[in-house]
C-alpha positions in Angstrom: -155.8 12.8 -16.0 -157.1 9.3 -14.8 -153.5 8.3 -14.4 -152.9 11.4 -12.1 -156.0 11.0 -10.1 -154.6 7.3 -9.8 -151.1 7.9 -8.4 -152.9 10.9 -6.5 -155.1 7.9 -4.7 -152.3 5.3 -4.2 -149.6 8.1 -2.4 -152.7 8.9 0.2 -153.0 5.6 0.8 -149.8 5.6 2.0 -150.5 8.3 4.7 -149.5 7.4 8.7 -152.2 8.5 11.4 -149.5 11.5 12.0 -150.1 12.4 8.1 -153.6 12.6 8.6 -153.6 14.4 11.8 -151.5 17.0 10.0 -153.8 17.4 6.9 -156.8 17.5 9.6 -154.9 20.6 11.7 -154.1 21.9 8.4 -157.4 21.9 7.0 -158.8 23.2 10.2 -156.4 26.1 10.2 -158.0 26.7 6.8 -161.3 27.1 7.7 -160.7 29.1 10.7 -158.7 31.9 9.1 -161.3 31.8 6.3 -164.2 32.4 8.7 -161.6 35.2 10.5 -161.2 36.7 6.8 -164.3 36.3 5.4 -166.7 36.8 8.3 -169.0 39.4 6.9 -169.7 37.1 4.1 -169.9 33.9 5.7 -172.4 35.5 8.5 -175.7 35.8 6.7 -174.9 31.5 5.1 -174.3 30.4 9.5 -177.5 28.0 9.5 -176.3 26.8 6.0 -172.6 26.0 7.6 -174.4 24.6 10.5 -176.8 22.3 8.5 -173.4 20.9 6.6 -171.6 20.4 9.7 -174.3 18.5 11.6 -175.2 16.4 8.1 -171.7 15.6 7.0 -171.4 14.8 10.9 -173.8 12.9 11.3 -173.0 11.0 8.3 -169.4 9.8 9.3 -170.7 8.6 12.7 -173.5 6.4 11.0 -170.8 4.9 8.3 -168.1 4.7 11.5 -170.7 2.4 13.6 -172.5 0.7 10.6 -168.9 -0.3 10.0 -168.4 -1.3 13.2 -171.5 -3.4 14.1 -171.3 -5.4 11.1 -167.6 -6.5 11.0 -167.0 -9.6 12.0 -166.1 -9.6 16.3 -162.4 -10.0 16.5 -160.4 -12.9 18.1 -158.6 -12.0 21.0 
């Protein structure tokens, strides 16, 4: 299982910017037909969805800009 996780790893870190921006428009498809399919259920959880967004959100812009103000400036 390591072994698979492994080789599972190394071939996404292989992935273009036009790989990712497929898996992104893929997985946004995802969550859009799921909240089209599932709407009666999902209703009553919206605050919950809401309060992941805005976390997990807020989250990548703090790592994106903690990255950012501590590399080194480059040379140009």
């Amino acid at each position: 299982m390591e072994n698979w996780i492994r080789k599972f790893f190394d071939s996404v870190n292989d992935f273009s910017i036009m790989d990712i921006g497929i898996l992104k428009v893929c997985l946004f498809s995802l969550g859009i037909l799921t909240g089209i399919y599932f709407f009666r259920f999902i209703r009553p959880f919206l605050s919950l969805v809401w309060s992941v967004y805005i976390g997990t959100f807020l989250f990548i812009v703090y790592r994106t800009f903690s990255r950012i103000l501590s590399s080194p400036p480059a040379d140009e």
